[in-house]
VEXDREN-2710 file (C-alpha; in Angstrom, 1 decimal):
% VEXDREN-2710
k/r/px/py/pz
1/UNK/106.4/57.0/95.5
2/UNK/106.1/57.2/99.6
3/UNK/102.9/58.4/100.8
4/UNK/102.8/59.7/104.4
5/UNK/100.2/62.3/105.2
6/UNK/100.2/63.9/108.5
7/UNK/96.3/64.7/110.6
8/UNK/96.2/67.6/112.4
9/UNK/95.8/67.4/116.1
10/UNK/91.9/68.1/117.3
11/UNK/91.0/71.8/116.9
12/UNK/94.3/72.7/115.1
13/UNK/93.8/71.3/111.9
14/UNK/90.9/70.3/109.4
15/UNK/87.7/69.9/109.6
16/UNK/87.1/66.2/111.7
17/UNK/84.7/65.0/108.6
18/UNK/87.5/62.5/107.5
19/UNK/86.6/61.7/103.1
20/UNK/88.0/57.7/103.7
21/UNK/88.7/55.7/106.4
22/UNK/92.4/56.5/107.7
23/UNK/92.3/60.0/105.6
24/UNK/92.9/63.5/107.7
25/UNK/90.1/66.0/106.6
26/UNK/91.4/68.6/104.0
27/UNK/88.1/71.1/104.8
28/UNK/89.1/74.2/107.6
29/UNK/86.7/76.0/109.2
30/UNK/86.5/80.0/109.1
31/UNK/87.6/79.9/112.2
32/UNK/90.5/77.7/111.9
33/UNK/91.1/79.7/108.8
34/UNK/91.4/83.0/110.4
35/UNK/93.8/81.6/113.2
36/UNK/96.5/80.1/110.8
37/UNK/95.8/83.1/108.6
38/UNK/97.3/85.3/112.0
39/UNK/100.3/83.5/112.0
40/UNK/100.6/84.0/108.0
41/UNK/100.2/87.7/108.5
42/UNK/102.4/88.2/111.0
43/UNK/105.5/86.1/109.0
44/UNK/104.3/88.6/105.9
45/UNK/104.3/91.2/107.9
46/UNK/108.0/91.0/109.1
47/UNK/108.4/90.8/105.2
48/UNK/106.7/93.9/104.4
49/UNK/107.9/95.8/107.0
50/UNK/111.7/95.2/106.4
51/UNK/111.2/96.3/102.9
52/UNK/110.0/99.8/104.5
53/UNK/111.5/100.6/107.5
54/UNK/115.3/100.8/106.3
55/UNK/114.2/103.5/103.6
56/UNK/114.5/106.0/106.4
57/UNK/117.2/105.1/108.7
58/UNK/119.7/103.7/106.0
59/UNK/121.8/106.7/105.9
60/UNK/122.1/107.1/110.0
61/UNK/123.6/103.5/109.9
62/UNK/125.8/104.2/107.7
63/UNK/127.2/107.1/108.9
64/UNK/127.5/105.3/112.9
65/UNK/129.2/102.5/110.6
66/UNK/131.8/104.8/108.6
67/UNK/130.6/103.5/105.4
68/UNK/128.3/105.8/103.2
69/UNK/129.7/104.7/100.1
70/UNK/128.5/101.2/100.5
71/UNK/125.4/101.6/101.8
72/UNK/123.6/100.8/98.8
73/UNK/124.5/97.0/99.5
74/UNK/122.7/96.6/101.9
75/UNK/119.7/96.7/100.1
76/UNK/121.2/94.5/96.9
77/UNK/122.4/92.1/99.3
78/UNK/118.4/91.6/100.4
79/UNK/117.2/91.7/97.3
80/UNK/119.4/89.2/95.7
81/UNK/118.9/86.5/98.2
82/UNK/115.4/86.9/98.4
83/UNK/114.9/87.2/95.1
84/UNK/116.7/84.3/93.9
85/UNK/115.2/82.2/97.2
86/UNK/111.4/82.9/95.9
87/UNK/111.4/80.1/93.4
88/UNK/113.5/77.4/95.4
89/UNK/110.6/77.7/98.5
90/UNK/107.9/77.0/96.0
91/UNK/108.8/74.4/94.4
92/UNK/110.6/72.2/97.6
93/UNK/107.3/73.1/99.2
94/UNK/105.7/71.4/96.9
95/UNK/107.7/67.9/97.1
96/UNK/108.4/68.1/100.9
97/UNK/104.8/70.6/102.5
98/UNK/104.8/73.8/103.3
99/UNK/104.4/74.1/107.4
100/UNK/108.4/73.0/107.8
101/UNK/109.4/75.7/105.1
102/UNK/107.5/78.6/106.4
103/UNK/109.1/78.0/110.1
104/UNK/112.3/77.9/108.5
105/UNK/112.2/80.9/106.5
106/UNK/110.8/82.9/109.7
107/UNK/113.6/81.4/111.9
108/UNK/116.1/82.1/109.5
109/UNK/115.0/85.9/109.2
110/UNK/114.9/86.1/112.3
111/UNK/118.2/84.7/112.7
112/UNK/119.6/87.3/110.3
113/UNK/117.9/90.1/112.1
114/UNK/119.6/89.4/115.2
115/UNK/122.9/89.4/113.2
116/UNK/122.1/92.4/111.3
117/UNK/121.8/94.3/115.1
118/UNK/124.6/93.6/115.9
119/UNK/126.7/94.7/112.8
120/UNK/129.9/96.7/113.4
121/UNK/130.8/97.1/109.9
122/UNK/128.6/97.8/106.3
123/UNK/130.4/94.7/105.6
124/UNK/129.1/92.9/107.8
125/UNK/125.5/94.1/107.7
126/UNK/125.6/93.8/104.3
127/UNK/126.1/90.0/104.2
128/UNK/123.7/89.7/107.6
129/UNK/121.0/91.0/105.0
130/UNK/121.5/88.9/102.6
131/UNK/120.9/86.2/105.4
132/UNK/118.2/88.1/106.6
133/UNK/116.7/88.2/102.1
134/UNK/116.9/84.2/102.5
135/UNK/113.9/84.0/105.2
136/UNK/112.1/87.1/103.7
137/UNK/112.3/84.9/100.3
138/UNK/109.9/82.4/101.5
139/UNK/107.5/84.5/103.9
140/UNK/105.9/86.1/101.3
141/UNK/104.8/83.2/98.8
142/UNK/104.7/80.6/101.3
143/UNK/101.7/82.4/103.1
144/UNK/100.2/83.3/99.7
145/UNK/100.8/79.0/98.7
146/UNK/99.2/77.9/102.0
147/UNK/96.2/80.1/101.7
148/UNK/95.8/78.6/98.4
149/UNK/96.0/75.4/99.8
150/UNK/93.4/75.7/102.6
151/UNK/90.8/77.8/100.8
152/UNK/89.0/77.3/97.7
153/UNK/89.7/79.4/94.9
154/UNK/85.9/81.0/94.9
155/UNK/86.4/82.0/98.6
156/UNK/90.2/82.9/98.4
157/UNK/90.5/86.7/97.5
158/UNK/88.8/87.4/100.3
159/UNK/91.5/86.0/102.6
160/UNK/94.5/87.0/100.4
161/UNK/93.1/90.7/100.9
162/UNK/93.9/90.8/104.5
163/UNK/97.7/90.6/103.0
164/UNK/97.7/93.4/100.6
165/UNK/96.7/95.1/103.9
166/UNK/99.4/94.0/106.1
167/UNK/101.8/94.9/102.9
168/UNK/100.0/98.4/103.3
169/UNK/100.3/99.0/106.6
170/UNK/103.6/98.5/106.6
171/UNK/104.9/100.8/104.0
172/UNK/103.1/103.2/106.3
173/UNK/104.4/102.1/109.8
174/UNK/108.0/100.9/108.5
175/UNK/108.9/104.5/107.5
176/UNK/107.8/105.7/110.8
177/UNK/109.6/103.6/112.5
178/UNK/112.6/103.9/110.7
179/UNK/112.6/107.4/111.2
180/UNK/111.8/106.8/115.4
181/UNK/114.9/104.5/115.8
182/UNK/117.1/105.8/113.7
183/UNK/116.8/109.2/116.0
184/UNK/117.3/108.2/119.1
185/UNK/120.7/108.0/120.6
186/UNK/120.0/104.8/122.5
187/UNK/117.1/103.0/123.7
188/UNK/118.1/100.6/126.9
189/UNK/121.7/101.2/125.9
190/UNK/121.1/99.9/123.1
191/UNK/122.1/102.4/119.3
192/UNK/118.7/103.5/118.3
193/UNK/119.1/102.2/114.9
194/UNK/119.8/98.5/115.8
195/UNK/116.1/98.3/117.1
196/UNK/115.0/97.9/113.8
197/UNK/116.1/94.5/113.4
198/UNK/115.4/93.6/117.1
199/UNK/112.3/94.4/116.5
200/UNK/112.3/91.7/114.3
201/UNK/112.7/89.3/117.3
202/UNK/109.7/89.4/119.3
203/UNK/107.4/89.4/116.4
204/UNK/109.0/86.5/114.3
205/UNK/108.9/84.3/117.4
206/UNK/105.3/85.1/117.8
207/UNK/104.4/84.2/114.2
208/UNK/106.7/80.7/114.5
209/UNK/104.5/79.9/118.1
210/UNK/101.1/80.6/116.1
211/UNK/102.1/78.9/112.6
212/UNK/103.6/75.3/115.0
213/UNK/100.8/76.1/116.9
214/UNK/97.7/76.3/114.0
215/UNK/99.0/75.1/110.9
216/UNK/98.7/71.1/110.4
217/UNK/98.2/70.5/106.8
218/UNK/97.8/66.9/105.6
219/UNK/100.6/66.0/103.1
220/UNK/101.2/63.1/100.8
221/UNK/105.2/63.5/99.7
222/UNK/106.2/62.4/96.2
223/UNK/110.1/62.1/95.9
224/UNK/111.2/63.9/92.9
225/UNK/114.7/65.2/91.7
226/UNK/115.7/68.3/92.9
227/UNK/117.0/70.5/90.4
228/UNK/119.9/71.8/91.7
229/UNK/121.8/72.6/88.3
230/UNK/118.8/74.8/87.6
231/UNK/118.8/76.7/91.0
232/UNK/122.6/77.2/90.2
233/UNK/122.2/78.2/86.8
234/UNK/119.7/80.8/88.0
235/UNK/121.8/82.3/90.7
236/UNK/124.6/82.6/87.9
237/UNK/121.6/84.3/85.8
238/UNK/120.4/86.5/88.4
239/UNK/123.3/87.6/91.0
240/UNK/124.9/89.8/88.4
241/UNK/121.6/91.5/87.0
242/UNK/120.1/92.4/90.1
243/UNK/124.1/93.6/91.0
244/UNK/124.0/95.9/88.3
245/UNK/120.5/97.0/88.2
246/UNK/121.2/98.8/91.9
247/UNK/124.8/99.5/91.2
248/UNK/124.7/100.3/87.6
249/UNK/123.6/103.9/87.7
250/UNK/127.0/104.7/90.0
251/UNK/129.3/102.3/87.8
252/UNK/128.0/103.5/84.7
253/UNK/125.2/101.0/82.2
254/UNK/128.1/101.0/80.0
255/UNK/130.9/100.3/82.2
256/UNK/133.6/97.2/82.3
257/UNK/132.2/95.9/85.8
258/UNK/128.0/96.4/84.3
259/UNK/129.2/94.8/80.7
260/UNK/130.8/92.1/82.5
261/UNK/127.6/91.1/85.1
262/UNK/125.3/91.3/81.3
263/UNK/127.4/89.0/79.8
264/UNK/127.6/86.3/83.3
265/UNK/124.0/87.0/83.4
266/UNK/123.2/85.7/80.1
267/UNK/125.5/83.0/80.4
268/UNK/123.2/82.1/83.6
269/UNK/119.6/82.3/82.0
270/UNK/121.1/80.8/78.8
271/UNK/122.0/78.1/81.1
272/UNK/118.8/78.0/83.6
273/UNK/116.5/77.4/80.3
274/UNK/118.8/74.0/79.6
275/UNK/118.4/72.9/83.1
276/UNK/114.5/73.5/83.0
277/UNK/113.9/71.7/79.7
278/UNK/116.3/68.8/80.9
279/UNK/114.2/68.5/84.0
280/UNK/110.7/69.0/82.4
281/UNK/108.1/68.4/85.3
282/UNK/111.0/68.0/88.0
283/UNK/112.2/71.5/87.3
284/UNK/112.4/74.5/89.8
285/UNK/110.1/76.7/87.4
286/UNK/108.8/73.9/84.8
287/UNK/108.5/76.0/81.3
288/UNK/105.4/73.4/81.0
289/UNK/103.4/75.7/83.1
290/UNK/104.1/78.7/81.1
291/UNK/102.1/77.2/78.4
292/UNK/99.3/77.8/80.5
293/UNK/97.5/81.0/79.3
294/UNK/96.9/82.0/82.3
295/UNK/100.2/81.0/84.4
296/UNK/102.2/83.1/80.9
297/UNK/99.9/86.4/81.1
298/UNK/99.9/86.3/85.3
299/UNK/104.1/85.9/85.0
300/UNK/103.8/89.0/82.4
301/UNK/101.2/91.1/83.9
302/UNK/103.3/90.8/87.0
303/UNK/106.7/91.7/85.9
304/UNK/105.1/95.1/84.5
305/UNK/103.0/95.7/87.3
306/UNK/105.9/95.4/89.3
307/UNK/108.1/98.0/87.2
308/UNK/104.8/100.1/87.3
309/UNK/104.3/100.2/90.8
310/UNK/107.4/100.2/92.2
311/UNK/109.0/102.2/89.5
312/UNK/106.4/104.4/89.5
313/UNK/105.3/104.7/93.2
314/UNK/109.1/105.5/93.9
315/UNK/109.1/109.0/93.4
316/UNK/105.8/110.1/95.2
317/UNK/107.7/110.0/98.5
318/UNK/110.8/112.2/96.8
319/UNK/107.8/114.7/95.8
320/UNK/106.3/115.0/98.9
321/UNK/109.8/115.2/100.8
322/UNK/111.5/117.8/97.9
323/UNK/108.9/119.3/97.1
324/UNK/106.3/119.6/99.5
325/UNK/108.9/119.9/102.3
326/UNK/107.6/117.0/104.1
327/UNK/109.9/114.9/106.4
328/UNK/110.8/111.4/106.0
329/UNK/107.9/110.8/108.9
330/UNK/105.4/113.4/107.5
331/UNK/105.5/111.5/103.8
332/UNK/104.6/107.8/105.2
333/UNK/101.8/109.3/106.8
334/UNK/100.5/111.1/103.8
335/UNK/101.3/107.5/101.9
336/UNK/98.2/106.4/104.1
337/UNK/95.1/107.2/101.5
338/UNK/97.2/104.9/99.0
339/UNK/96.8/102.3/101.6
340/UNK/93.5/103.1/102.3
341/UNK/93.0/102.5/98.5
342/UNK/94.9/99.2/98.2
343/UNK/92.4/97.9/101.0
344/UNK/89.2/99.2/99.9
345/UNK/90.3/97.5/96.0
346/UNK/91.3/94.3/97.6
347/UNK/88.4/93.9/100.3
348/UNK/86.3/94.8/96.9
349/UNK/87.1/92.7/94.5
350/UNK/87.4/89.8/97.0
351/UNK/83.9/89.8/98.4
352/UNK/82.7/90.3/94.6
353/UNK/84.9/87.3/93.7
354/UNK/83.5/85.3/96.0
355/UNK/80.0/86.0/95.1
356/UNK/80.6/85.6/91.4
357/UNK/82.8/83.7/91.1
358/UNK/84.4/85.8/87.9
359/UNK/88.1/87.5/88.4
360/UNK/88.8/88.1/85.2
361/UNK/87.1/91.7/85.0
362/UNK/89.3/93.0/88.2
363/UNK/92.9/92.5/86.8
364/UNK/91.4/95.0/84.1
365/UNK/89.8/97.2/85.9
366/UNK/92.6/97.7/88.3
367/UNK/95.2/98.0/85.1
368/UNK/92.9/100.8/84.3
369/UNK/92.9/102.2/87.4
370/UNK/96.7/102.1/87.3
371/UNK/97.1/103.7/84.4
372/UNK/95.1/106.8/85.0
373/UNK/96.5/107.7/88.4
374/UNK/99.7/107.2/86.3
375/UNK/98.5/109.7/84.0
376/UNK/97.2/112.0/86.3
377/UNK/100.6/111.8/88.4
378/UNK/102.3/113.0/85.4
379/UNK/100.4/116.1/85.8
380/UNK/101.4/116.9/89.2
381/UNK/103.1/120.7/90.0
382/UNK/105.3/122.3/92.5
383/UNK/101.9/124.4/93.0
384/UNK/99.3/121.5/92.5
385/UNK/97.0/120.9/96.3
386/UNK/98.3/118.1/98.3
387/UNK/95.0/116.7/98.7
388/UNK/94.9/116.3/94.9
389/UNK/98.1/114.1/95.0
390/UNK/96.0/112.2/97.4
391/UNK/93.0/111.5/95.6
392/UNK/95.5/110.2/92.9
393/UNK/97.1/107.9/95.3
394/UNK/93.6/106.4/96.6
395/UNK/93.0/105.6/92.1
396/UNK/96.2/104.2/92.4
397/UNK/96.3/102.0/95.3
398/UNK/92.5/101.0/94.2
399/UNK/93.9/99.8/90.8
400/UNK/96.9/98.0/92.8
401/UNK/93.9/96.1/95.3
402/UNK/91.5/95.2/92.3
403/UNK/94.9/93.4/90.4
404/UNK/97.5/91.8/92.6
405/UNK/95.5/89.2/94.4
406/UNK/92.7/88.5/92.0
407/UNK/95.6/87.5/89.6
408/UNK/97.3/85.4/91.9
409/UNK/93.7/83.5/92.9
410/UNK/94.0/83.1/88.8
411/UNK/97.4/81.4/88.6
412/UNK/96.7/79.4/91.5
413/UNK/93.4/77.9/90.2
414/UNK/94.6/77.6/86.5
415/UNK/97.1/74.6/87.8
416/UNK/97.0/71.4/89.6
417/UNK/97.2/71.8/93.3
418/UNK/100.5/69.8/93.6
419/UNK/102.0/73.1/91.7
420/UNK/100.2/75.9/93.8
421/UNK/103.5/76.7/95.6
422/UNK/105.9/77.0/92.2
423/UNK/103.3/78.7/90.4
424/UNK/102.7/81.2/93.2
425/UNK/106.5/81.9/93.3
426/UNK/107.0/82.5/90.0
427/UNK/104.5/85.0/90.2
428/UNK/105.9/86.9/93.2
429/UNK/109.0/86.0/91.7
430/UNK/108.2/88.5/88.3
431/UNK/106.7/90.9/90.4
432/UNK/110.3/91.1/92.4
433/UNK/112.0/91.3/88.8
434/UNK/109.8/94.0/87.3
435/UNK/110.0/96.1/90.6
436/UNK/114.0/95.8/90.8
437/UNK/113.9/96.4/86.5
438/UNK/111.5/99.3/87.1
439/UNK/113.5/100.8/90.2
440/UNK/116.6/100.7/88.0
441/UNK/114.8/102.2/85.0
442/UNK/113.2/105.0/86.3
443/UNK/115.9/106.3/88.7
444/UNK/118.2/106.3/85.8
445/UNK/115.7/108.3/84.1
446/UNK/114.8/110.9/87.0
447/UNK/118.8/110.8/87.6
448/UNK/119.8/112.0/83.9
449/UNK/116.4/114.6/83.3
450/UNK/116.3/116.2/86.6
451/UNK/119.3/118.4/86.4
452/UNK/118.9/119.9/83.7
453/UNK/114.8/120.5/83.9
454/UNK/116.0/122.6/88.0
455/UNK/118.9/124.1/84.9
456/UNK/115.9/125.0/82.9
457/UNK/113.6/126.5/85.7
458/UNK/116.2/128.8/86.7
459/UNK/116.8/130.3/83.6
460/UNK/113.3/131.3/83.2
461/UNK/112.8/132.4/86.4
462/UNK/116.0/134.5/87.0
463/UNK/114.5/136.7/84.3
464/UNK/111.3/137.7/87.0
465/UNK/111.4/140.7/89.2
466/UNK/110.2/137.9/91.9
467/UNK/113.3/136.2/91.5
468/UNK/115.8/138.8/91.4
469/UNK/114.6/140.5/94.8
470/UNK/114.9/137.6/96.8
471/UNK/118.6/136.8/95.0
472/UNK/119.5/140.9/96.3
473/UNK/117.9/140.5/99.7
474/UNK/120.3/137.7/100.3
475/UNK/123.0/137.3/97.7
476/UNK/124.5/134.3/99.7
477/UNK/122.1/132.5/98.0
478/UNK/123.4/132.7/94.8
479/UNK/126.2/130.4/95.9
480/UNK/123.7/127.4/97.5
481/UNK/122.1/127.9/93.7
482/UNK/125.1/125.9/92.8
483/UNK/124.3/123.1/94.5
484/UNK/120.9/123.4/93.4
485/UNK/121.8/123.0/89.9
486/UNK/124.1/120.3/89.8
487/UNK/121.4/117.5/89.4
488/UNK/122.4/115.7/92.9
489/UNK/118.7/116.4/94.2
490/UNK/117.8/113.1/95.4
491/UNK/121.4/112.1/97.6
492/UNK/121.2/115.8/99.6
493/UNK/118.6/118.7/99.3
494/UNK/119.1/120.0/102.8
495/UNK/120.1/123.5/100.9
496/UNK/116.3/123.8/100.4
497/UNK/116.2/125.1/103.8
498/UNK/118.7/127.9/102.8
499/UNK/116.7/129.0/100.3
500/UNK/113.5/131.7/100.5
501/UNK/110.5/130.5/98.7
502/UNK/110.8/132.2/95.9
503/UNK/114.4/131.1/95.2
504/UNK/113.7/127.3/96.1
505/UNK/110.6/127.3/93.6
506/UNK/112.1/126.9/90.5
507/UNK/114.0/124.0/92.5
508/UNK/110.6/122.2/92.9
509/UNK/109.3/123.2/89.6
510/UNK/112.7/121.4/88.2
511/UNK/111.7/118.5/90.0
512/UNK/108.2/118.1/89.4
513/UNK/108.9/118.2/85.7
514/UNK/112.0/115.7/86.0
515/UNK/109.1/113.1/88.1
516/UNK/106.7/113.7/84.9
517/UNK/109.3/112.3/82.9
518/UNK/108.7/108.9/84.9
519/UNK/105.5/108.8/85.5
520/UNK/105.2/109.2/81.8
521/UNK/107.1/106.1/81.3
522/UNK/105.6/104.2/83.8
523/UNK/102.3/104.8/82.3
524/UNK/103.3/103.5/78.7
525/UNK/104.9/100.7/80.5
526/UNK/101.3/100.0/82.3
527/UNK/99.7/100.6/79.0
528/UNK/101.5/97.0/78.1
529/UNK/100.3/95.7/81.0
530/UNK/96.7/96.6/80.4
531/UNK/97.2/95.0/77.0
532/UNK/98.4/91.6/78.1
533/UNK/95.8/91.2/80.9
534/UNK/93.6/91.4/78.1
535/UNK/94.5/88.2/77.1
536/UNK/94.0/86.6/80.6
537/UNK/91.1/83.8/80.0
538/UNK/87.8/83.3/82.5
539/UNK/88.1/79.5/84.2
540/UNK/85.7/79.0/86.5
541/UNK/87.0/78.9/90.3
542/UNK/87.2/75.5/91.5
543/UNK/84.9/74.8/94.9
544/UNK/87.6/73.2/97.0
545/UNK/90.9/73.5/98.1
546/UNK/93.8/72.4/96.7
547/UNK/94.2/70.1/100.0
548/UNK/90.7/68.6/99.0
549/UNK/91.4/68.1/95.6
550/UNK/94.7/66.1/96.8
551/UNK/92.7/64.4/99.4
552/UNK/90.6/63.3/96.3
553/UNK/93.3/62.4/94.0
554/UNK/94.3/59.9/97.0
555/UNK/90.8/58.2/97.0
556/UNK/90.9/57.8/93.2
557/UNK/94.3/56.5/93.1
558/UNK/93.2/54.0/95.5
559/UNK/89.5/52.9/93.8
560/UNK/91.3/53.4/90.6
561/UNK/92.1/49.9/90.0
562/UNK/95.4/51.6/88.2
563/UNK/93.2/53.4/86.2
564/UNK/94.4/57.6/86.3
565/UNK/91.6/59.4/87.8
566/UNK/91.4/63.0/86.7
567/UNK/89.9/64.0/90.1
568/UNK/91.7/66.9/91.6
569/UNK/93.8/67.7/88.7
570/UNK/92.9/71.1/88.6
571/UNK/90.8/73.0/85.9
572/UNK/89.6/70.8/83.5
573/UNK/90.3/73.0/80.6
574/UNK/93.9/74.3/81.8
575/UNK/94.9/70.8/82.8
576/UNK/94.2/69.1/79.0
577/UNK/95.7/72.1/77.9
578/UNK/98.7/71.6/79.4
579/UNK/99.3/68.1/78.9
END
């Protein structure tokens, strides 16, 4: 084993209270805390935003690119690589530090937002995403790894709130923007719509300036095997799942191509749990950890939280937009008060975290939370108050704040601090797979119930006086019913605008009814998820980083007279435990 550590420069990196002669500092200051944590945010933040600001403008692109029908992979291009890259950052990150990997993921999405800018086919931006997916891979559970490593547990929800908020604010300002670019003509010559991946540019170089700037973390490398036949076997696993999870509900579930990527898939996982026992400790996700109570119910709790949230939070904006009437812009803005909620839960539960020291209680709470704006979604009307949607949204993202990060601070101080970066992948990594399972799910659902509950709204209301005034005032409209009634709600409802009110109501009513469906099943799905977090044990939070409990395991190594020290090996329960 090499060790080479690398000291921070003066006022860039630790604390200058060196623990051993020749030994960089593993203590940061607040300050120097909140500086690296700008250039974390601002990496996440090109995340987050991506993820957003394409929901709006996808359809103008491909219409200037002359290729509707394959717009959709776009988006499963992303999702694949970054998916599938979330695991492979976390664990080399581990073995090699973190600093070099974050730069690289930012330059690299970056890199593929340039590309994506200047696409002149859906071809091509299709497989610039998918270079853009490999940065975005890394951005999120790198900064999430590296917060973990310069702040103690006790004191780390705190920070890791500031990121639910970036992740807020950007589903708020990424659909606004989206809609901005992708209406204007040209801006500087330049097709509107390209300026969303410029955009990309100036802020990504920022962040890489701040993070080469700040961010000097000492680092003692152990060489390890890389496991390579497991990162294959994965991709082999996950290409064709997450393929026919966005594709599957135009090929068919039951189709030759969706049969096909099941069978490949299963041929993949069969083959990634092979690699992973043949590689024990050295393996990308070591199935060791997951044999940790509290690594196995985070993994679990986030895969359902994901299909919850993402499954379920899907079809607020198609409410407000179908109907409520709202534009594409009008709907991220009324999105805000489930930002506002996300914020208040996070900024919450990290100051009471940090003054308790307990976690376990939020993740429960916030399940709660999520469950009964779940509930009371399901409830939701073609007549029911906006503001009433709203108040839901605020228990919602409340529930979302109280859950996300305390169960990541969980994970991370459940293990040893040489695994902080694969356990917080495989965490984000489940989330990713529950919110592309949930998306799949619930779509499908909405897709096959929403045609015929608009079928079922009309029948009862053709029978009303109401009804059959408006139909004689203007019988052109019994023709745009057509439309109405042929289930294809979510690709085109500009008819709506045909329509009188009265005739377009039983539209909406159809619609709100096909939405209770899913929210129905989101909220049995988070009824699971309450259950298993549950089960999620109460360690107490460690007092140091997980760069002072290496820093530690150094100095015992080297007074150990080849004795193992147990300093820094992480919680002292979990880590016999896991043995």
């Amino acid at each position: 084993m090499s060790n080479s550590s690398t000291t921070a420069p003066a006022g860039t990196g630790p604390a200058a209270s060196a623990p051993g002669a020749g030994q960089p500092s593993a203590e940061f200051t607040h300050r120097q805390i909140l500086t690296i944590l700008a250039g974390l945010m601002m990496g996440m933040f090109l995340a987050a935003l991506d993820q957003t600001i394409m929901a709006t403008a996808t359809r103008t692109i491909a219409d200037d690119l002359r290729g509707f029908d394959l717009q959709a992979w776009a988006t499963t291009a992303f999702l694949i690589t970054s998916t599938i890259s979330t695991p492979l950052y976390g664990k080399l990150s581990d073995i090699y530090g973190r600093r070099g990997f974050f730069l690289f993921a930012i330059a690299v999405f970056v890199i593929g937002s340039v590309l994506c800018g200047m696409s002149q086919s859906m071809y091509e931006l299709a497989a610039f995403r998918a270079i853009q997916g490999i940065g975005a891979g890394g951005l999120m559970s790198m900064a999430l790894a590296i917060i973990g490593d310069i702040v103690p547990p006790r004191e780390r929800a705190k920070y890791q709130g500031f990121f639910l908020a970036v992740f807020g604010t950007a589903s708020v300002i990424g659909p606004l923007l989206g809609g901005f670019f992708a209406g204007q003509d040209t801006i500087l010559g330049i097709t509107g719509w390209r300026w969303i991946f410029y955009l990309n540019v100036p802020i990504g170089i920022a962040a890489m300036l701040v993070v080469a700037r700040v961010l000097h973390l000492p680092h003692t490398r152990t060489d390890h095997r890389i496991d390579w036949p497991g990162a294959v076997a994965l991709i082999v696993g996950l290409v064709p799942l997450l393929t026919v999870a966005e594709q599957g509900r135009s090929w068919g579930w039951d189709s030759p191509r969706a049969l096909g990527c099941y069978a490949i898939g299963l041929i993949g996982i069969v083959g990634f749990i092979l690699a992973e026992r043949a590689y024990k400790d050295e393996a990308l996700l070591p199935l060791r950890l997951f044999r940790n109570r509290t690594v196995a119910v985070g993994s679990i709790s986030s895969t359902i939280i994901g299909m919850a949230m993402f499954g379920g939070l899907l079809t607020v904006p198609l409410y407000l937009q179908i109907v409520k009437g709202s534009s594409a812009t009008e709907a991220g803005l009324q999105m805000i008060p489930f930002v506002i909620g996300i914020m208040a839960g996070s900024i919450t539960a990290g100051q009471l975290i940090a003054r308790t020291g307990r976690y376990r209680i939020f993740p429960i709470i916030g399940s709660t939370l999520m469950l009964l704006a779940l509930g009371l979604f399901s409830l939701i009307g073609a007549d029911t108050p906006l503001w009433k949607t709203m108040l839901i949204m605020v228990v919602m993202g409340l529930g979302l704040g109280g859950n996300m990060q305390p169960m990541i601070t969980a994970v991370q101080n459940a293990v040893s601090p040489r695994e902080i970066g694969v356990a917080t992948s495989s965490v984000t990594f489940f989330r990713s797979m529950g919110g592309t399972l949930g998306t799949a799910i619930f779509l499908s659902v909405l897709f096959n119930v929403v045609g015929g509950k608009i079928s079922s709204a009309y029948q009862s209301a053709q029978g009303t006086p109401e009804f059959q005034q408006a139909v004689a005032a203007d019988p052109s409209q019994l023709q745009t019913l057509q439309q109405a009634q042929s289930g294809d709600a979510l690709n085109d409802t500009s008819f709506l605008g045909r329509l009188s009110d009265v005739v377009s109501h039983p539209f909406k009513v159809g619609f709100s009814d096909g939405i209770h469906v899913v929210f129905l099943l989101a909220a049995a799905v988070m009824i699971l998820g309450l259950i298993v977090v549950l089960f999620l044990p109460e360690i107490p939070l460690s007092q140091r980083s997980a760069q002072q409990q290496r820093a530690d395991d150094v100095l015992a190594a080297q007074h150990s007279n080849g004795v193992p020290g147990e300093v820094g090996a992480g919680p002292e329960v979990e880590t016999k435990s896991s043995r």
